[in-house]
SEVOLUM-905899 format. One line per 2 residues: number of its first residue (from 1); their letters; for each residue y, z, x of C-alpha. Coordinates in pm, whole numbers. Each point is the difference from the previous one (the first is absolute). Layout:
# residues N
NUM = A = Y:Z:X | ...
***
This chain:
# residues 716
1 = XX = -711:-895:-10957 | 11:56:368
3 = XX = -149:272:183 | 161:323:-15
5 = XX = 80:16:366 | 174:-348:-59
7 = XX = 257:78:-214 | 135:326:211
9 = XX = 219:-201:279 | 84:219:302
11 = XX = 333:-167:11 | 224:36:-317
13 = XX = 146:-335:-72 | 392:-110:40
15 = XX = 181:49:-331 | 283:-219:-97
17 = XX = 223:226:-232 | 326:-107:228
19 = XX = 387:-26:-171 | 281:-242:104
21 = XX = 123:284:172 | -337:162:150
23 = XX = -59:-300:178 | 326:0:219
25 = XX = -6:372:44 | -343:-44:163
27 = XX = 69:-262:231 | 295:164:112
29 = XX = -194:324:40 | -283:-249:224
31 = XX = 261:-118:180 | 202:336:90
33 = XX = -394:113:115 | -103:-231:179
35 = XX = 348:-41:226 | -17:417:32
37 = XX = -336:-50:141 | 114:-283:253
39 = XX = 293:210:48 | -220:274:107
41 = XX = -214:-219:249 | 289:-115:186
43 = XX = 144:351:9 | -331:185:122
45 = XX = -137:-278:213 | 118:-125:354
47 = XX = -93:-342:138 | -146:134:285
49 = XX = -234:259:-213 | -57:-210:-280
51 = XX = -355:-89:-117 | -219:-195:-277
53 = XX = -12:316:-194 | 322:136:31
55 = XX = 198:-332:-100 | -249:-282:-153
57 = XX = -224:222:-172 | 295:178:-185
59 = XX = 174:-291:-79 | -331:-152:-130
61 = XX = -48:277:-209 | 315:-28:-174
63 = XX = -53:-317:-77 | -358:67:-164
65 = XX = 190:281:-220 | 288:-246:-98
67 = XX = -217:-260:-55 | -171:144:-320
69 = XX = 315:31:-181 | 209:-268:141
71 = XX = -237:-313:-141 | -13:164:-327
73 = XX = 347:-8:-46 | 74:-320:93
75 = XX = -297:-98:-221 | 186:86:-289
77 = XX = 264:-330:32 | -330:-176:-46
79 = XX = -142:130:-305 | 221:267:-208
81 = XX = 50:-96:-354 | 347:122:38
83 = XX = 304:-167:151 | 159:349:158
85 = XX = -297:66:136 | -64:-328:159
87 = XX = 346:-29:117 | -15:362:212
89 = XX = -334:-70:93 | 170:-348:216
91 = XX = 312:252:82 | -265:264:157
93 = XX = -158:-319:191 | 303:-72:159
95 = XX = 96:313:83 | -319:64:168
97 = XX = -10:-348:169 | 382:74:140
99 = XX = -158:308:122 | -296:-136:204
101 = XX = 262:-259:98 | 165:302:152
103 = XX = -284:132:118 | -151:-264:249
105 = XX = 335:-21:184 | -5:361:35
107 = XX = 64:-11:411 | -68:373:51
109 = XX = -361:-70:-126 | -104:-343:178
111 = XX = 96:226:283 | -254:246:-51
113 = XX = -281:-243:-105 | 48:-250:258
115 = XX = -17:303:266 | -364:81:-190
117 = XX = -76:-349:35 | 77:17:389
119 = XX = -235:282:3 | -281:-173:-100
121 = XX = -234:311:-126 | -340:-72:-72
123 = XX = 22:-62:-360 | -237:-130:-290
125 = XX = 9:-365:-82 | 146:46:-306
127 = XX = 305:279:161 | 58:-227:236
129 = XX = 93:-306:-182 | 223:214:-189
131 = XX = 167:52:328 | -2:-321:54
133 = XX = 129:-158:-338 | 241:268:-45
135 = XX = 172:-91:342 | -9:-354:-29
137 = XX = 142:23:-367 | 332:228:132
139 = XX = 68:-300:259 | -94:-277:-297
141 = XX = 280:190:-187 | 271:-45:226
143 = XX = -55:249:256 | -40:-196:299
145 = XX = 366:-101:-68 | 275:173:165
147 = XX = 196:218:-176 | 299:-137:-169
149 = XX = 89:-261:-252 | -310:-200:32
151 = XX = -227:296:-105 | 273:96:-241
153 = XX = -24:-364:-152 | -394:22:21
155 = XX = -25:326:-191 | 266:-170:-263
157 = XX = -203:-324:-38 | -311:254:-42
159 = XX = 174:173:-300 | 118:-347:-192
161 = XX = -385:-95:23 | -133:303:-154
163 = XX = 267:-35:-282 | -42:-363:3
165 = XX = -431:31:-58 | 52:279:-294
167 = XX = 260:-193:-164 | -203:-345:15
169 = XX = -332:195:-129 | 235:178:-313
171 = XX = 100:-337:-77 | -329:-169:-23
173 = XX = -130:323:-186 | 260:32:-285
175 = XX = 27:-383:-22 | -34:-57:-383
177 = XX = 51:-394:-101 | -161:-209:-186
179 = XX = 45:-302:-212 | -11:-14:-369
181 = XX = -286:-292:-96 | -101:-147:-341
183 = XX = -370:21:-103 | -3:-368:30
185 = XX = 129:11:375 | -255:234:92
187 = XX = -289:-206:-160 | -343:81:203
189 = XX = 118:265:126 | -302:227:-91
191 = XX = -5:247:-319 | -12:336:146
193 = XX = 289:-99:243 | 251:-83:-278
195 = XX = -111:305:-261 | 152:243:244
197 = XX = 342:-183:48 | 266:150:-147
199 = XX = 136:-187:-307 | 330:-108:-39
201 = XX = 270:74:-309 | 290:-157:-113
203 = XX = 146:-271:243 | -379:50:172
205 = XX = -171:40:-377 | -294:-248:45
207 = XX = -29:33:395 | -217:215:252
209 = XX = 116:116:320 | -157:-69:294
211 = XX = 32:210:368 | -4:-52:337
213 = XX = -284:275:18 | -359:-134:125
215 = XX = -162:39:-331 | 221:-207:-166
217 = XX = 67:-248:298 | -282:-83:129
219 = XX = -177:-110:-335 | 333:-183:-143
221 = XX = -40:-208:347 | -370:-67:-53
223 = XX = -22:-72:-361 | 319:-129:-181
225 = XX = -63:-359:-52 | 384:-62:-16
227 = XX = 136:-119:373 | 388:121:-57
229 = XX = -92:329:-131 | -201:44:357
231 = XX = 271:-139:172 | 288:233:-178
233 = XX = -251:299:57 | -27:-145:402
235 = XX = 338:-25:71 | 124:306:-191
237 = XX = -256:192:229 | 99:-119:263
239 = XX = 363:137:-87 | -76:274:-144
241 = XX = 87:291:252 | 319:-185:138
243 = XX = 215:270:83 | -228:50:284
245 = XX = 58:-312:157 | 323:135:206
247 = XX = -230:253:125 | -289:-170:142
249 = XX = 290:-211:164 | 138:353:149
251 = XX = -336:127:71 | -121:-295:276
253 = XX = 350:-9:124 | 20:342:98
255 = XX = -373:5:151 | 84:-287:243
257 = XX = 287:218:106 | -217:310:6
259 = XX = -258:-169:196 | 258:-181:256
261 = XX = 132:341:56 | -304:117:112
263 = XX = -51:-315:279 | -235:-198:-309
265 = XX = 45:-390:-13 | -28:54:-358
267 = XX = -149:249:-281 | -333:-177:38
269 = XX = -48:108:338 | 78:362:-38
271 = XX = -250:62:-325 | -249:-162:107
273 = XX = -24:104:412 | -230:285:-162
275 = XX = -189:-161:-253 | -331:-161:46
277 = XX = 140:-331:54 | 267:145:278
279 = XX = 218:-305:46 | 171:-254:-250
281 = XX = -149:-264:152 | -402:92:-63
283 = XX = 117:53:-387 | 183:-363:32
285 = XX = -295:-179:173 | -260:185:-300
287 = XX = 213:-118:-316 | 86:-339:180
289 = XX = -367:-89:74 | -101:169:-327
291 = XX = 264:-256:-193 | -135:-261:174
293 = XX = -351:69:-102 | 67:13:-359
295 = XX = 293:-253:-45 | -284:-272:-16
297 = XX = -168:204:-243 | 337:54:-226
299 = XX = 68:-330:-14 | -355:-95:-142
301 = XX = -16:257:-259 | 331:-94:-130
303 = XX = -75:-319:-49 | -272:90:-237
305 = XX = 213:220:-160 | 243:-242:-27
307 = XX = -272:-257:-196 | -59:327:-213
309 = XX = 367:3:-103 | 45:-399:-74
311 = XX = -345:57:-185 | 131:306:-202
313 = XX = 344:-182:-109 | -86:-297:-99
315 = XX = -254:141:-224 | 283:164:-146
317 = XX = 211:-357:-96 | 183:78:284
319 = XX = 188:-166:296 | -144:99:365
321 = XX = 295:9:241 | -243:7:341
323 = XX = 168:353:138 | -232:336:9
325 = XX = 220:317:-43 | 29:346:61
327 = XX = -48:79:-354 | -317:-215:-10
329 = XX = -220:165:235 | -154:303:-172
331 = XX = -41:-174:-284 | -191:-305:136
333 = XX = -171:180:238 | -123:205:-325
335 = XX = -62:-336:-192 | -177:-113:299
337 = XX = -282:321:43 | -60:-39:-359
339 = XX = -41:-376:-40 | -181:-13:334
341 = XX = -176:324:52 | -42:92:-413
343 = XX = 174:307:159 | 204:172:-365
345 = XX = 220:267:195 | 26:158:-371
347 = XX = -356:-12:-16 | -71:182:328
349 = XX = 262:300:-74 | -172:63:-352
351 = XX = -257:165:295 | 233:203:213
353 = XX = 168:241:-244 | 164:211:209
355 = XX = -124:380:-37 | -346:-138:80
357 = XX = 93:-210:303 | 161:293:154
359 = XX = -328:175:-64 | -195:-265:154
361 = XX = 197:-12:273 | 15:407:105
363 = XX = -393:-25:-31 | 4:-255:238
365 = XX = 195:177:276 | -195:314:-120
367 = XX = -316:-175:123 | 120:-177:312
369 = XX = 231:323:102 | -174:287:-106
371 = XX = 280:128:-269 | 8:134:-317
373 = XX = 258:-57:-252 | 100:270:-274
375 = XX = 279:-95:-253 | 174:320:-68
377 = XX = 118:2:-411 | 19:235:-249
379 = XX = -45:361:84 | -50:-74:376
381 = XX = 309:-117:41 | 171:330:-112
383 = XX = -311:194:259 | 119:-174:288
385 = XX = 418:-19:-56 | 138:222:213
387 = XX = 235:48:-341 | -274:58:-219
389 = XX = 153:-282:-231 | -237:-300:40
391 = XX = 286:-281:-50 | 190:107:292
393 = XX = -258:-168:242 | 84:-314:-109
395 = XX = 369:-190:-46 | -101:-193:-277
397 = XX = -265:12:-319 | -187:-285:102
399 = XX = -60:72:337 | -408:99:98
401 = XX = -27:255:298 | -350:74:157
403 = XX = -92:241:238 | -206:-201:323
405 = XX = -297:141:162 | -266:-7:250
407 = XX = -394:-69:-195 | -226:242:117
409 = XX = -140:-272:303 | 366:85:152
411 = XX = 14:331:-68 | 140:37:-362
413 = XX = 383:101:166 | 308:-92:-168
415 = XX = 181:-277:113 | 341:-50:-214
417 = XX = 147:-131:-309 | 11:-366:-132
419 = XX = 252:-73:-288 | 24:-290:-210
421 = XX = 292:-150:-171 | -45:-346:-138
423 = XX = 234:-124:-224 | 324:-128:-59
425 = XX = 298:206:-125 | 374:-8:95
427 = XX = 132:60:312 | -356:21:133
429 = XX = -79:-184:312 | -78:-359:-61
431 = XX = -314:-73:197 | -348:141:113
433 = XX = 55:252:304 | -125:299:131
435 = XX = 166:300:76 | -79:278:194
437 = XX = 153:338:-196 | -138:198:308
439 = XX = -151:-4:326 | -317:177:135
441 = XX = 23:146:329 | -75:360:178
443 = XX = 264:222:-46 | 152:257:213
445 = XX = -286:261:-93 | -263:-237:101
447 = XX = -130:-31:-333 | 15:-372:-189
449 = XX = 196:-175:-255 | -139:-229:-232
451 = XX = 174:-329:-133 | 163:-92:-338
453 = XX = 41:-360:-13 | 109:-263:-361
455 = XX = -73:-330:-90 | 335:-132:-220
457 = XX = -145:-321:-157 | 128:-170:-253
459 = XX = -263:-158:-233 | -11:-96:-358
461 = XX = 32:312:-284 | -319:26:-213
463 = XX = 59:-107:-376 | -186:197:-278
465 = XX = -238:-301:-46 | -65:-91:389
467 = XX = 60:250:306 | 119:-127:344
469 = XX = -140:-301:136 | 20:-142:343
471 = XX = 17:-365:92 | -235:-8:337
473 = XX = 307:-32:223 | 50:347:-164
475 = XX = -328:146:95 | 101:-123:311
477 = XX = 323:199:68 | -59:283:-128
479 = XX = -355:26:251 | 215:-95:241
481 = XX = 288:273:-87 | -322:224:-34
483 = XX = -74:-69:341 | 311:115:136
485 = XX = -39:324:-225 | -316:43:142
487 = XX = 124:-49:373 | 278:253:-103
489 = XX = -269:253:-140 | -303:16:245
491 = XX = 294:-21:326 | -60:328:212
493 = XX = 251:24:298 | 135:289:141
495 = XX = 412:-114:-45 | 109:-143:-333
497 = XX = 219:-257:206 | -375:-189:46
499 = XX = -157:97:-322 | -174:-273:-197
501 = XX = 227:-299:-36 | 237:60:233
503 = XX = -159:-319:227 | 213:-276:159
505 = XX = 103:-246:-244 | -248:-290:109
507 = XX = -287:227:-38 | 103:246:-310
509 = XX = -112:-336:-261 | -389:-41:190
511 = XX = -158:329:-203 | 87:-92:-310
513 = XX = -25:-383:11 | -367:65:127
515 = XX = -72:193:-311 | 89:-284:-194
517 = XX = -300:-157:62 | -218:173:-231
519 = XX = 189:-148:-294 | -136:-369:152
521 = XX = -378:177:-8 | -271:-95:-255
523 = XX = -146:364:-49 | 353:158:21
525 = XX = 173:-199:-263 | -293:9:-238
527 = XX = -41:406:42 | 432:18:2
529 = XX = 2:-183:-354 | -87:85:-388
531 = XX = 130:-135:-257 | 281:194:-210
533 = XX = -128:-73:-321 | -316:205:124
535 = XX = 200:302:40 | 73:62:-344
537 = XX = -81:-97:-361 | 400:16:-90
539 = XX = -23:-273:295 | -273:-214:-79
541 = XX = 144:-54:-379 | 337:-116:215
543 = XX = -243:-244:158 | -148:-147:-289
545 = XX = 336:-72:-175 | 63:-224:275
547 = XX = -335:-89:160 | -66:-204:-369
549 = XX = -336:4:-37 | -115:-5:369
551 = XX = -330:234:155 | 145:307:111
553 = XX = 19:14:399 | -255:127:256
555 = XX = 120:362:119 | 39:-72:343
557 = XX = 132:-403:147 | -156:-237:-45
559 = XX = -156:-155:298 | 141:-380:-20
561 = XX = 344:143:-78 | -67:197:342
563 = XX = -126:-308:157 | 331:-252:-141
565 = XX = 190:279:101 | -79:31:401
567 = XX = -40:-401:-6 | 376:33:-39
569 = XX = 74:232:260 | 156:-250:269
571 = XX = 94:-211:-353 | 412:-84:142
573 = XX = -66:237:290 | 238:-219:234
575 = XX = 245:34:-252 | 2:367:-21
577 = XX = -18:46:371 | 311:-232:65
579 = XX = 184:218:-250 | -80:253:215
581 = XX = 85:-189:283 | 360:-56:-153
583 = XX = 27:362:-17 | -89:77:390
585 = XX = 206:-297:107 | 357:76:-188
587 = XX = -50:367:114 | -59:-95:350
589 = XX = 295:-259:-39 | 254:271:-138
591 = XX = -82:264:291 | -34:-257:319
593 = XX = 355:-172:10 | 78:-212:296
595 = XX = 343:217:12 | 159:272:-196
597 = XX = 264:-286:-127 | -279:-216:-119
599 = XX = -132:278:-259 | 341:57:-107
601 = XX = 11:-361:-122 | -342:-58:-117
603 = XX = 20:-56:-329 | -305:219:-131
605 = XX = -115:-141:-331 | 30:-319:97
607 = XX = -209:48:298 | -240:181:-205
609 = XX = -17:-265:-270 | 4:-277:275
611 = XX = -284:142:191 | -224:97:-349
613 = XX = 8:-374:-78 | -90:-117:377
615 = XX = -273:207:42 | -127:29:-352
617 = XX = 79:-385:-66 | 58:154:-383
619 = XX = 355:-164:-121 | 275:287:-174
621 = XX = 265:-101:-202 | 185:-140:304
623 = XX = -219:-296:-56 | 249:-43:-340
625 = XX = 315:30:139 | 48:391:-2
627 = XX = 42:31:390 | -202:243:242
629 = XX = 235:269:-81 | -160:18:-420
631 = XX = -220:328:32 | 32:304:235
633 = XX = -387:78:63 | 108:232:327
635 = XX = 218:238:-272 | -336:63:-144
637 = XX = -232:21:325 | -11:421:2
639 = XX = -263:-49:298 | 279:-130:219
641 = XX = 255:285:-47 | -313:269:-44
643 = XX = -164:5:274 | -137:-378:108
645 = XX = 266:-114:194 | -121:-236:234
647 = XX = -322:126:-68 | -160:-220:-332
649 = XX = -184:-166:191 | -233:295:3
651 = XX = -76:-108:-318 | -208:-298:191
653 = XX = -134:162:318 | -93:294:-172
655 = XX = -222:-250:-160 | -136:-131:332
657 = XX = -126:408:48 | -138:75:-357
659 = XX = -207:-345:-28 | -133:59:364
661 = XX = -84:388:-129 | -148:-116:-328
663 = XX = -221:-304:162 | -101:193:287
665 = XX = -109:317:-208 | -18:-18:-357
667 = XX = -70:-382:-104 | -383:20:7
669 = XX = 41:348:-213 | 323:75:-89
671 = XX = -179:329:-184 | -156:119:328
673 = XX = 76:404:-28 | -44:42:363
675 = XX = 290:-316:113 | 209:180:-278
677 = XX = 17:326:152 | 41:-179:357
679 = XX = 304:-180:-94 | 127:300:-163
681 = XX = -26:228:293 | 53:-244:277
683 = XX = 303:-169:-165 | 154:161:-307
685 = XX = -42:368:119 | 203:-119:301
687 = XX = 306:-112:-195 | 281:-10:294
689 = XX = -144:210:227 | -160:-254:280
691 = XX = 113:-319:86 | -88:-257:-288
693 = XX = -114:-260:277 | -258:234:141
695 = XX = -134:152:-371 | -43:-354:-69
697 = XX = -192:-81:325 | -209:317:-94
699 = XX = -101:-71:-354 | -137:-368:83
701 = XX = -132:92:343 | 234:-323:115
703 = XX = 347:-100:30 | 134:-195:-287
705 = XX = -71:-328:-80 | 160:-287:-229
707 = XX = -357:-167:-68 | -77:189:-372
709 = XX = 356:-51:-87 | 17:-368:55
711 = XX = -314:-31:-147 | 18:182:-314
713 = XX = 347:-250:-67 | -219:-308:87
715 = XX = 191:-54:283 | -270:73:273
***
């Protein structure tokens, strides 16, 4: 049990006992606030006397205080069990968004902060690139037009987007489909996959059904030896979510006109001018030279995956028709680490189960950080609700909070909360994220606010006879989704606005995907794993039903599975990154039109479909006759709507940053206590605070470079 003095937070935790109906009351109670309080600056303050303090600071303020309800309830859309709830928790969203719409083309108040600006008091860094951000984002939101109908038209185009995003992110998170599959159809698919799918009666009697969700997906894709059932489950996924297709049409229309308005060729231009890239044409030249690094590479590793397949069929009795599909890549590229590399995915999870991963994992950022974690349960729970009831800390049963803190070389302080909430259930968003519940940041007494942040994952149930297991590309995510909680947690700014995460776009990915590198290192794998049938005797007897006579397993990984596994690390790596590549490229397609005409025509699938196959060199079923127009992958792309707009290739240069970071630094010892605590004060603790470029710079002692990146891909 932890130390007394650990389990007394100073900071009572958010509860999450909200109603339907609570949920819109507060937002509309944030919102009626927080425009008294502007209404109250622009009544009390003249241009001519208006200062830092007087506007900035108590605008800033109000957004720290509306800031620790505000993400909580628009968290609920993303996780409630319950459709009202879900449903008012989007409605509060949009009212909110409509109001900050509102807000930023307040006139009366750029008035007042661009006469601070003029001013130019001596202010902290961080103060004055609030000043600076705030200012530039009032003229980025349409007030550097003139009044009239082209602001009008701006504001309205604003609006649509807002409802546009929360409508496109409902969709994908109620989305529900699946396809009813015989036993027969599913054949290889592995056991524990198909023992949790629901079984079907009467028409169904006999079959299993099988969703879209990852835990389902992913291993259908991988394992089932039948082709059509992987092509059915390919091109129903791909169609899955098509009610959103209209809007991701809508949403890149109106952005080109919201970003001509403004005096933007395009939408391109205008998000990324103050990114980390700053022009279209740098993020054009990176994924163009990148693709032409590692189309030479794609082509060479599909070839032998191509062999693989001919290999594979005829073995079977079957014909080999010469094509390599969609629906064959995951599971050759499986076929391929184990036939090549003796690399048994199913082998490998039976040593991540997930409860003891997670452990692993918070002792390593306990060492290289200097944190403690304490899981609050039981009793504690009820200690530290403000409610005294210990359930209404959390918004659903399975969820795991923990209370974060300083070790004693860092001076034993608290530091936030970290919740966990990791698997599947309806309604519940799809993916892996993190989400920030609230901020940390000084308030208006001086005194400091400490973070609550989640990780909503979405990983396999336990069974009574096995718990959670992660494939490696599971370990993987979920350090890397760590990461981000981790960035979110140990963030101290001053402003919430800059608090942990809140980076530019082509920077906000580098943290995290730096962290993944400890799940590619010797020691850190072996002292991450143990095997589940070691963690209980009602477990090991599951073992030995199935293991049929084998030696039980070592404890901890073996080390040749460690070593087949990080022989396989750049195993199809082109591949991969030109899927990635397909990504960056359609998104920078959609938003960089050579006229607002020409997006109104493009037709979007197809150019999404057209451009996956050219770059990827993977056919789809347009290879059989189906046409480019057969799946509508953008009507599932959330990134696109949510945030990533012209901005996934962050995604790749981010990677340029964290492999520079983790060669430079941590490669030699990636356990080295004293780098740890460097990177977490010289670049975490920062969040948005300083300019990425010049935290960077700091950190390595250098600007930037490409080298470690092109060399960790084999591309040097």
């Amino acid at each position: 049990m932890a130390p007394e003095h650990l389990r007394r937070p100073p900071q009572a935790p958010p509860v999450f006992t909200a109603t339907a109906q609570s949920i819109l009351d507060d937002a509309n109670r944030l919102i009626a606030s927080s425009r008294k309080i502007q209404d109250d600056v622009v009544a009390t303050v003249k241009p001519e006397s208006a200062t830092f303090d007087a506007v900035v600071k108590r605008l800033a303020h109000d957004e720290n205080a509306m800031a620790l309800e505000s993400h909580i309830l628009s968290f609920y859309q993303a996780v409630s069990t319950e459709q009202e709830l879900r449903d008012a928790s989007s409605k509060a969203e949009a009212l909110m968004d409509e109001f900050f719409i509102e807000a930023v083309m307040r006139e009366d108040v750029f008035t007042l902060v661009d006469a601070v600006l003029k001013k130019d008091e001596s202010l902290d860094p961080e103060s004055r690139r609030l000043l600076e951000k705030e200012h530039k984002n009032y003229i980025r939101n349409g007030l550097g037009l003139p009044a009239g109908p082209q602001r009008d038209r701006f504001k309205e185009i604003k609006k649509r987007l807002s409802q546009i995003s929360i409508e496109f992110q409902k969709n994908l998170n109620e989305e529900s489909g699946g396809i009813w599959f015989t036993p027969e159809q599913l054949d290889g698919v592995p056991e524990d996959v198909l023992s949790g799918l629901k079984k079907g009666e009467g028409e169904h009697e006999g079959k299993l059904w099988l969703t879209f969700k990852y835990p389902d997906l992913f291993p259908t894709m991988k394992y089932a030896k039948n082709a059509e059932t992987r092509k059915q489950v390919t091109i129903e996924n791909e169609n899955k979510c098509n009610q959103n297709v209209p809007l991701f049409q809508e949403a890149i229309i109106l952005r080109d006109e919201a970003a001509r308005l403004l005096g933007y060729p395009n939408h391109a231009a205008f998000r990324i001018e103050d990114k980390m890239a700053k022009t279209p044409k740098t993020v054009n030249d990176f994924l163009g030279d990148l693709r032409s690094r590692l189309t030479a590479g794609g082509q060479k590793e599909l070839k032998t995956l191509l062999e693989l397949k001919k290999k594979d069929v005829e073995s079977r009795g079957e014909e080999f028709d010469g094509h390599y599909y969609l629906w064959d890549n995951r599971f050759y590229d499986r076929l391929l680490l184990e036939q090549e590399y003796s690399l048994d995915q199913q082998l490998i999870a039976e040593y991540f189960p997930l409860q003891t991963t997670i452990e692993g994992m918070l002792k390593i950022f306990e060492e290289l950080f200097g944190l403690v974690f304490v899981e609050i349960t039981g009793e504690d729970r009820e200690k530290v609700a403000p409610s005294g009831k210990g359930s209404d800390i959390v918004w659903h049963e399975d969820v795991q909070i923990f209370s974060v803190w300083n070790d004693e070389s860092e001076g034993s302080g608290f530091v936030g909360y970290l919740y966990l909430d990791l698997f599947p259930r309806t309604g519940k968003y799809g993916h892996a994220a993190n989400f920030n519940l609230q901020p940390g940041f000084i308030d208006a007494d001086g005194n400091r606010r400490y973070p609550a942040t989640a990780l909503v994952c979405n990983f396999t149930k336990p069974t009574p006879k096995k718990p959670s297991l992660l494939k490696h590309d599971e370990v993987v995510t979920l350090f890397h989704e760590l990461g981000h909680g981790i960035h979110d947690l140990v963030s101290k700014t001053i402003y919430s606005r800059f608090h942990g995460t809140s980076t530019v776009r082509d920077f906000v990915e580098a943290p995290s995907q730096m962290l993944e590198n400890w799940c590619w290192t010797p020691s850190q794998l072996k002292s991450l794993s143990r095997h589940y049938s070691t963690l209980s005797p009602e477990y090991l007897a599951a073992w030995k039903e199935q293991a049929a006579g084998k030696t039980p397993p070592a404890e901890n990984i073996p080390d040749e599975i460690i070593a087949n596994l990080i022989r396989t690390k750049h195993v199809n790596d082109a591949l991969f990154n030109l899927r990635q590549l397909h990504f960056g490229i359609f998104d920078m397609t959609v938003h960089q039109p050579e006229s607002h005409e020409h997006i109104k025509q493009l037709p979007i699938s197809a150019t999404y479909n057209r451009l996956r196959h050219e770059i990827t060199q993977i056919e789809g079923p347009e290879s059989l006759g189906l046409g480019e127009e057969w799946g509508h992958g953008e009507a599932t792309f959330g990134h696109l709507i949510g945030g990533y707009d012209a901005g996934y290739y962050g995604y790749l240069s981010s990677q340029v940053y964290s492999t520079d970071m983790f060669y430079t630094v941590f490669k030699e010892n990636p356990m080295n206590p004293e780098a740890g605590r460097r990177y977490r004060f010289k670049v975490l603790e920062k969040g948005g605070s300083q300019d990425e470029m010049s935290i960077l710079t700091d950190f390595l002692g250098r600007a930037p470079k490409t080298d470690a990146f092109y060399k960790d891909m084999g591309l040097a």
